[in-house]
C-alpha positions in Angstrom: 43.8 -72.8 -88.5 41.2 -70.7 -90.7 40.4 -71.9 -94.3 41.5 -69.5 -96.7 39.4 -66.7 -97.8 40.5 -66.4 -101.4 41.8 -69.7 -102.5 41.0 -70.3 -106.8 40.5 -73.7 -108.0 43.8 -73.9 -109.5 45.6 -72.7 -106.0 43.8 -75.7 -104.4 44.7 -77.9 -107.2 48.8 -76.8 -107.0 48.3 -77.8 -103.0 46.6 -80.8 -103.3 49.6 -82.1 -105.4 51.2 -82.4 -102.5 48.7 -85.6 -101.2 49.5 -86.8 -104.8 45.8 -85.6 -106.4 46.5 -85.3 -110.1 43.9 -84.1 -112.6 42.1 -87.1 -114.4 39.7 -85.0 -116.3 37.7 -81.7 -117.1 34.2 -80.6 -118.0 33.7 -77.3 -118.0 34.9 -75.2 -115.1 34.7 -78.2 -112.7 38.0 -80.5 -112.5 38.8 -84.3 -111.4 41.3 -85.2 -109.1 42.4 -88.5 -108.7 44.7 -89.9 -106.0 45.5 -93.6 -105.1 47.2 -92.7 -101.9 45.5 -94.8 -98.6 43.0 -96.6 -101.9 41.6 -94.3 -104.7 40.1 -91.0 -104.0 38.3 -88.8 -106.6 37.1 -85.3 -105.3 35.6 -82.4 -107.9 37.5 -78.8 -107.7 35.0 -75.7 -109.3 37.7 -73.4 -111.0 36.2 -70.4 -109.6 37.8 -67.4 -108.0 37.7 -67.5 -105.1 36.3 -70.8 -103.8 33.3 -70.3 -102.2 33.9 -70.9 -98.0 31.3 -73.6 -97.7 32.1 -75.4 -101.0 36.1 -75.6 -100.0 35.1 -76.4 -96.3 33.1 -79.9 -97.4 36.0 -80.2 -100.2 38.6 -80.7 -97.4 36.0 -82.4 -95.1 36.1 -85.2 -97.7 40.2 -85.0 -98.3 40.5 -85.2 -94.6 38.4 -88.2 -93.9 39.8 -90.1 -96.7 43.4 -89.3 -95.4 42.6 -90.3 -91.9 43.4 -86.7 -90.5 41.6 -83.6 -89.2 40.9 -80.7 -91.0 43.4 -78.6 -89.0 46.3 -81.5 -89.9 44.9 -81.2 -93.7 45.4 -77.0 -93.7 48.6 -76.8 -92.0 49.6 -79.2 -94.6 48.7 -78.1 -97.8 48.8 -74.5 -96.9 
């Protein structure tokens, strides 16, 4: 599955909901997420439009290590 082209920060913010990610705090135009599924996991999301391609691509790198799947199990997930 491709990673989205023209995904905002809050787009990816609404999916990550669904991995239980809620936002523990703002500065600026860069957000914390927070989830204490499979232990505590933060991650920073830039509120930019669009995400750029590399920055989302190590964003879900991370989410997808710390959930124990692949980044293709991740995508078809959220998205």
């Amino acid at each position: 599955m491709r990673i989205p082209r023209d995904l905002t920060g809050k787009e990816l913010i609404k999916a990550l909901d669904k991995l239980g990610y809620k936002v523990t705090r703002q500065s600026g135009s860069h957000i914390r997420l927070t989830t204490s599924r499979k232990g505590t996991h933060h991650i920073t999301i830039p509120d930019h439009r669009p995400i750029k391609v590399g920055t989302l691509s190590g964003i879900l790198g991370d989410i997808a290590v710390h959930h124990g799947m692949t980044r293709d199990e991740l995508l078809s997930e959220l998205f």
